[in-house]
ROMIMI-937214 format. One record per residue (C-alpha): x, y, z; residue in three letters. Coordinates in steps of 0.02 Angstrom, whole numbers, padded with zeros to 5 digits, always signed. Layout:
BEGIN
XYZALA...
***
This chain:
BEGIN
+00704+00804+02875UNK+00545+00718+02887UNK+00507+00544+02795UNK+00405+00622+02657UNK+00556+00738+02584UNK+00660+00611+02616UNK+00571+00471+02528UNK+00533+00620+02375UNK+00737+00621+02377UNK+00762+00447+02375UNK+00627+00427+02240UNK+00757+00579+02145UNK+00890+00494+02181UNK+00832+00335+02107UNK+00772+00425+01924UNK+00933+00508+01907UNK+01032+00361+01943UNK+00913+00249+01815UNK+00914+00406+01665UNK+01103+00416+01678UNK+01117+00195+01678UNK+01003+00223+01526UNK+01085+00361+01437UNK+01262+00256+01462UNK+01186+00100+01391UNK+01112+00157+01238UNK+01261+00307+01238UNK+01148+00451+01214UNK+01182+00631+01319UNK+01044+00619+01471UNK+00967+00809+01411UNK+00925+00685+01251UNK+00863+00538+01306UNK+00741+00618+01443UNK+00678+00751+01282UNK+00673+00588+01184UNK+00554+00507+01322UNK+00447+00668+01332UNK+00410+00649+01135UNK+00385+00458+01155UNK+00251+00493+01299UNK+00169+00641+01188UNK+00159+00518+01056UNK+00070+00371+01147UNK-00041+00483+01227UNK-00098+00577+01050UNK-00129+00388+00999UNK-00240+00330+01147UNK-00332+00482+01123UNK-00378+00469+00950UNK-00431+00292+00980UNK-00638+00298+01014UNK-00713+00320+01186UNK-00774+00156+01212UNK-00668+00033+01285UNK-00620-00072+01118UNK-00463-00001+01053UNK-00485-00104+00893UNK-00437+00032+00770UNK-00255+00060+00866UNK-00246-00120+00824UNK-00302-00109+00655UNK-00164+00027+00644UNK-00051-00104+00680UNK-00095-00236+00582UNK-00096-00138+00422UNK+00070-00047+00459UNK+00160-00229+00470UNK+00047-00298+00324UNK+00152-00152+00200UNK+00244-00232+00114UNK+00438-00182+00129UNK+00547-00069+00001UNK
***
C-alpha cells in the first residue's frame, strides 16, 4: 500500500467516522443526513449563483435582511 491510498483511506475513514458522530448527535439515519447535506450544498450553490457576477453579493444580503425584517405570524 503506498502513502497516497493510504492517506485516501484515512481521509475515508475520518468522514465516516464524523457522518456517523453527526447522525448520532442530531439522531438522524446516516443515508439521511448525508442526502440532507447534498440538498443543503445544492441549495447554497443555486444561491451564489443567482447572485450577480461581480464580486458584491449585496442582493444575497438584501435577501437576508428582508427575510428577517417579515414580520412574524
Amino acid at each position: 500500500m503506498n502513502a497516497l491510498s493510504r492517506s485516501a483511506t484515512l481521509l475515508t475513514a475520518g468522514i465516516n467516522l464524523a457522518t456517523w458522530l453527526l447522525a448520532r448527535a442530531v439522531n438522524m439515519p446516516e443515508p439521511l443526513l448525508q442526502h440532507t447535506g447534498v440538498y443543503v450544498f445544492a441549495q447554497v450553490q443555486a444561491a451564489e449563483n443567482r447572485v450577480d457576477k461581480s464580486l458584491c453579493p449585496m442582493p444575497l444580503l438584501r435577501q437576508i435582511q428582508s427575510f428577517f425584517r417579515r414580520p412574524l405570524g
